[in-house]
C-alpha positions as CSV (number, residue, x, y, z in Angstrom):
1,X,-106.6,17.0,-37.1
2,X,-107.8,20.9,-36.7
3,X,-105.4,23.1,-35.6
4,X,-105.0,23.5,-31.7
5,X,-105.9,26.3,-29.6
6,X,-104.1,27.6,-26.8
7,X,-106.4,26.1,-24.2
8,X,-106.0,22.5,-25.9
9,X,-102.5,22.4,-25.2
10,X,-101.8,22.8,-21.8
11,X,-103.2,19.5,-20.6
12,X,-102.3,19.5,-16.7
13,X,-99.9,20.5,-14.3
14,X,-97.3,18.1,-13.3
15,X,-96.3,17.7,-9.6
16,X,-93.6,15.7,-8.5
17,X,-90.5,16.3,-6.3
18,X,-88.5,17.5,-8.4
19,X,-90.8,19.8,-10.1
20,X,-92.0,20.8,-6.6
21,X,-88.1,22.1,-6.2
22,X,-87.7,23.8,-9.1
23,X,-90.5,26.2,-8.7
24,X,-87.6,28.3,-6.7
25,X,-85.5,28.7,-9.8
26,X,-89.6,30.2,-11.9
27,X,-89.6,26.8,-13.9
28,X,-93.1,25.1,-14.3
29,X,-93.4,21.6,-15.5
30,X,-97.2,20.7,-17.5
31,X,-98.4,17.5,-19.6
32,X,-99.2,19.3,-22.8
33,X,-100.8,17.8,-26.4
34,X,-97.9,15.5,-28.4
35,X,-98.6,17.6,-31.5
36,X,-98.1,21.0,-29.4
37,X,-94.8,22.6,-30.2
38,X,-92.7,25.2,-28.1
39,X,-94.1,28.1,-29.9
40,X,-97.8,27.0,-29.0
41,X,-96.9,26.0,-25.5
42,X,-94.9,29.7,-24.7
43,X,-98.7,31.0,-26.3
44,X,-101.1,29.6,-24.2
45,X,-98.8,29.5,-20.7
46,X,-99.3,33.4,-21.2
47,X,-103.1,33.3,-22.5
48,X,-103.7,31.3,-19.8
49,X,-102.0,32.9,-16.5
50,X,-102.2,36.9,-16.6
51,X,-99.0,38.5,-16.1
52,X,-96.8,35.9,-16.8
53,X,-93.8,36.6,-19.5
54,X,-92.5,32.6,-20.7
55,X,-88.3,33.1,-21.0
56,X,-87.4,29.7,-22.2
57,X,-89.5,26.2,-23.2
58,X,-88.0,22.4,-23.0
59,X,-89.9,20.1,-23.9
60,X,-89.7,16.3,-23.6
61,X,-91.3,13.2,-25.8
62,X,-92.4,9.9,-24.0
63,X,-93.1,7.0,-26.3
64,X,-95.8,4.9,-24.6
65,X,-95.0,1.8,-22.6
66,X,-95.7,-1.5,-24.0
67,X,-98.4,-3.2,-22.1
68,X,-100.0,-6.8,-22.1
69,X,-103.2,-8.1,-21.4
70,X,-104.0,-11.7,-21.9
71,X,-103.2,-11.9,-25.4
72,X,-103.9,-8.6,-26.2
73,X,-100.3,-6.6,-26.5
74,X,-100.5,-2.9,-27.2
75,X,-99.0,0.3,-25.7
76,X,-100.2,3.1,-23.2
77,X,-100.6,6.7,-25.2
78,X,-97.4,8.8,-25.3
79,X,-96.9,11.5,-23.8
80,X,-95.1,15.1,-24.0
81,X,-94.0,16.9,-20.8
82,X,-93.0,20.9,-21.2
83,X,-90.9,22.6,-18.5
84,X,-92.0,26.3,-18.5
85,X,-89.0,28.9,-17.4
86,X,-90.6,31.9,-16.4
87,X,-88.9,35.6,-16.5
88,X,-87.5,37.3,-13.6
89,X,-89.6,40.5,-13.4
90,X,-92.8,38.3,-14.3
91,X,-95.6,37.3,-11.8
92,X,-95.5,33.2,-9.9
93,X,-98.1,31.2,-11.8
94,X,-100.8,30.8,-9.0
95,X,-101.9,27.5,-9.8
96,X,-99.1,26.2,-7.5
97,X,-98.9,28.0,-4.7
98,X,-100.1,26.6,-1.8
99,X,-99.1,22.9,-2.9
């Protein structure tokens, strides 16, 4: 596989309750490529969003969930979910205000 670019990585923003609450505390949660790591992720959260400084990364692995169809038996694709913690002088990433 070629080598990914910062604008392959961050796939979409995640919003859910709990991710909703912990925009008060600068943490941001995105789906992001499997094969991204924390270095690339830190990269293109600050490529991507001017002034925005990335403090700390945590990323998390899902496996995907077995599925059946008839006879057909697979699995959905796995996933990788990155919680972004911003720093405190830098600027709210824009994207989710107003949600």
């Amino acid at each position: 596989m070629a080598a990914l670019e910062y604008y392959d990585v961050i796939q979409k923003p995640l919003v859910t309750e709990k991710s909703m609450n912990q925009m008060a505390e600068k943490k941001y949660t995105f789906l992001v490529h499997p094969d991204a790591n924390k270095f690339q992720i830190k990269e293109a959260v600050e490529k991507l969003f001017d002034g925005v400084k990335v403090e700390k990364v945590s990323t998390m692995n899902y496996s995907g969930k077995p599925k059946r169809r008839g006879n057909t038996v697979g699995t959905t694709a796995a996933k990788k979910k990155a919680v972004v913690k911003l720093t405190a002088d830098s600027k709210d990433i824009e994207l989710f205000q107003g949600l």
